[in-house]
N, C-alpha and C positions, 0 to 999 in steps of 0.2 A: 767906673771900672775899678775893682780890688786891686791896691796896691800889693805887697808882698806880704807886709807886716800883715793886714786886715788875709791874708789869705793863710799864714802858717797860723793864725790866734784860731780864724774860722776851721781850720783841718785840726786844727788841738780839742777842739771843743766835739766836732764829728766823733774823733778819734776815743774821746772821754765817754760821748755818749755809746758806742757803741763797744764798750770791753765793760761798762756797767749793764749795759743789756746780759752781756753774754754771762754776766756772774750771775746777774738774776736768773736766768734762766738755769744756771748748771750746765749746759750742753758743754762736750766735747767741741774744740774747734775741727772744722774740715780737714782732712789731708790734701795734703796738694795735689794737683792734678794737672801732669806734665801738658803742655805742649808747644812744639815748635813753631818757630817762624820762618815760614817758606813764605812771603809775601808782604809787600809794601802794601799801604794805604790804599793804593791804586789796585791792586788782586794783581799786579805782574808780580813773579820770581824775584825773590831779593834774597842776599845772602846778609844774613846776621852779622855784627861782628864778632871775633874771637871770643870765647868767656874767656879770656887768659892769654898774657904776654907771648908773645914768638915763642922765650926761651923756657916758660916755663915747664915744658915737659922733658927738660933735659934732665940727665943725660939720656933717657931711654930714648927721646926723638929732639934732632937737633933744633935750633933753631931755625937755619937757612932752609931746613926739608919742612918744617910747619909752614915756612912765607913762601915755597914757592904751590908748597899743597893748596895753601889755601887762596892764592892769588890769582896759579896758574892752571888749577885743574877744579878745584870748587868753585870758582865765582862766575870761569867760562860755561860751565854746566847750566849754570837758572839763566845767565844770556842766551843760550843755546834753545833750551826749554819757551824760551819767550817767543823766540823768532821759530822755532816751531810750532806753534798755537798761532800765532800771526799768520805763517804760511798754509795752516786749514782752514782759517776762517777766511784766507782772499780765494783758497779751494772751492769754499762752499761759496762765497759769493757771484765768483765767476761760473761756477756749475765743470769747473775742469778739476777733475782728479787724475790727472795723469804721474801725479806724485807720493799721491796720499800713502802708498807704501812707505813710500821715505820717508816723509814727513810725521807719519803712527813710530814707525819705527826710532825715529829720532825722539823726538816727545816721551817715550818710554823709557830710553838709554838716557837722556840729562837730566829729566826729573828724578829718576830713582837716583843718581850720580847726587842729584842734589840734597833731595830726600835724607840717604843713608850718610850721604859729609855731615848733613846739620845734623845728625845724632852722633857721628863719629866726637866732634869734637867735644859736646856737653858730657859724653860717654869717658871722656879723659881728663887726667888735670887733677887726679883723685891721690890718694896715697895706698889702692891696689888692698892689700891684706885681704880679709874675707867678708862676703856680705852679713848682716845681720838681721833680725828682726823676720819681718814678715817673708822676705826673699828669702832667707837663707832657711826656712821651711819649707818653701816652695821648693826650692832647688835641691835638698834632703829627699823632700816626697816624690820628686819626677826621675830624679836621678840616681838616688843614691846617699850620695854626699856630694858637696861643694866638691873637693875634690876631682870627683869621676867627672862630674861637669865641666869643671876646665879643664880634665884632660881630654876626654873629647870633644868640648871647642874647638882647644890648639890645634887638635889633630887633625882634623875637617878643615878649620882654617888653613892651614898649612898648604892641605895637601887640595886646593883649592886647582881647579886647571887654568893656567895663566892668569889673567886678572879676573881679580874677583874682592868678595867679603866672606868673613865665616859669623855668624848670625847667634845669636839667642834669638830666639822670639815669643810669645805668648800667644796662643790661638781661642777666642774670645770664644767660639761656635764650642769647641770641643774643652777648652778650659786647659787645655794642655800646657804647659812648656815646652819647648823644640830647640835643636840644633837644627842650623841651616850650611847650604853651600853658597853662596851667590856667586854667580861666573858672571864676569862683566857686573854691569848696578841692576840687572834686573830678571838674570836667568835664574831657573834651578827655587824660585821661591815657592811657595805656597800660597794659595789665595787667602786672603785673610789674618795671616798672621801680622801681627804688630811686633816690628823688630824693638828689640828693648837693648840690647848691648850688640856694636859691629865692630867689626874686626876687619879694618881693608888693608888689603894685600894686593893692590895696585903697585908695580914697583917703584913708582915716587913718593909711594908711603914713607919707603924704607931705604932704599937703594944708595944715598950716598952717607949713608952712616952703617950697614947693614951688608951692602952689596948684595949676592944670592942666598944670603943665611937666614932666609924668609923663618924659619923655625926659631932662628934666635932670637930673632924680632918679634914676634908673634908673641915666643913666651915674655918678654921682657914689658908686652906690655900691660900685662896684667896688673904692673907692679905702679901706675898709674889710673888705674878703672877708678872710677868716680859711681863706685857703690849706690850710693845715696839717691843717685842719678835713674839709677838703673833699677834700683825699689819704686822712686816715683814713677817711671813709666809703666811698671808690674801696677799701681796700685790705677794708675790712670786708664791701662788696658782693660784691668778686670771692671770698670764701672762702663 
């Protein structure tokens, strides 16, 4: 068995041979190509950990509302999602569906919950300003200008009815960019679309730093967006 030493000499030599391939050849490296982790080893629901400290989205989100967002409402959601996949399949084994309304229904509401948190977070942590490069063409061409686009994000977000998310997304079929509404983590979507930047307006997003000034919150978090983030998903949707 490789000790340590015989394994960083053997990955240095990997590593050598392959950035001389890539000079030989000329090629461009690949772009990145976002994606999350919804799942342990095993294929159940698992929650990532944070990319980033409690406190580092302060001041715009504190930190005792990041640990209990993500303790108390993200990590119940893939538990939730778990033991409802467990409760269809002793559905189907027993041949009793006397539940399976609740059960579909349930399934739908903690996955999306989990879904849209594990973008919420990689989606912040940023330092907000304006996107560039390949996004901020995109979002020129669908919308106008950056600008108009985040003004009407906010204002969708905002004006979301009770809980909910307000969405960017990329629609792969039609090639589009969209605003979204999300009510609750899974109403009001589009089939298809790939969310690329969310905005949740659940009120333990925001509520003890924030209270009702959902607007205020909303806009202030822009000033956090993790751009970078949110080009890698645009370039990982359109492939």
């Amino acid at each position: 068995m490789k000790n340590r030493r015989d394994f960083v000499q053997g990955g240095a030599l990997v590593a050598g041979a392959a950035l001389a391939a890539a000079a030989a050849t000329a090629q461009p490296m690949p772009k990145k190509r976002y994606a999350d982790r919804l799942t342990d080893e095993a294929g159940r629901y698992a929650v990532a950990p944070l990319p980033f400290p409690s406190d580092a989205l302060e001041p715009v989100i504190d930190a005792k509302t990041v640990e209990l967002h993500y303790n108390f409402h993200h990590k119940p959601a893939a538990t939730a999602a778990n033991n409802a996949e467990a409760a269809l399949a002793k559905a189907r084994d027993g041949n009793d569906f006397a539940l399976v309304k609740h059960y579909q229904k349930e399934l739908s509401f903690q996955l999306s919950s989990h879904l849209l948190h594990s973008i919420y977070w990689t989606n912040l942590g940023g330092k907000g300003g304006e996107p560039k490069g390949d996004l901020a063409s995109a979002l020129g061409s669908e919308f106008g200008s950056f600008a108009k686009l985040k003004a009407q994000l906010a204002a969708a977000t905002t004006a979301v009815e009770a809980s909910g998310w307000g969405i960017l997304g990329y629609h792969p079929v039609t090639r589009k960019l969209m605003v979204l509404q999300c009510e609750n983590h899974q109403k009001l979507t589009a089939w298809g679309v790939t969310p690329l930047l969310v905005l949740d307006v659940f009120e333990h997003a925001y509520y003890l730093k924030y209270q009702n000034r959902r607007g205020e919150y909303v806009n202030a978090l822009f000033n956090i967006v993790n751009w970078d983030n949110v080009a890698e998903r645009l370039d990982a949707a359109r492939t």
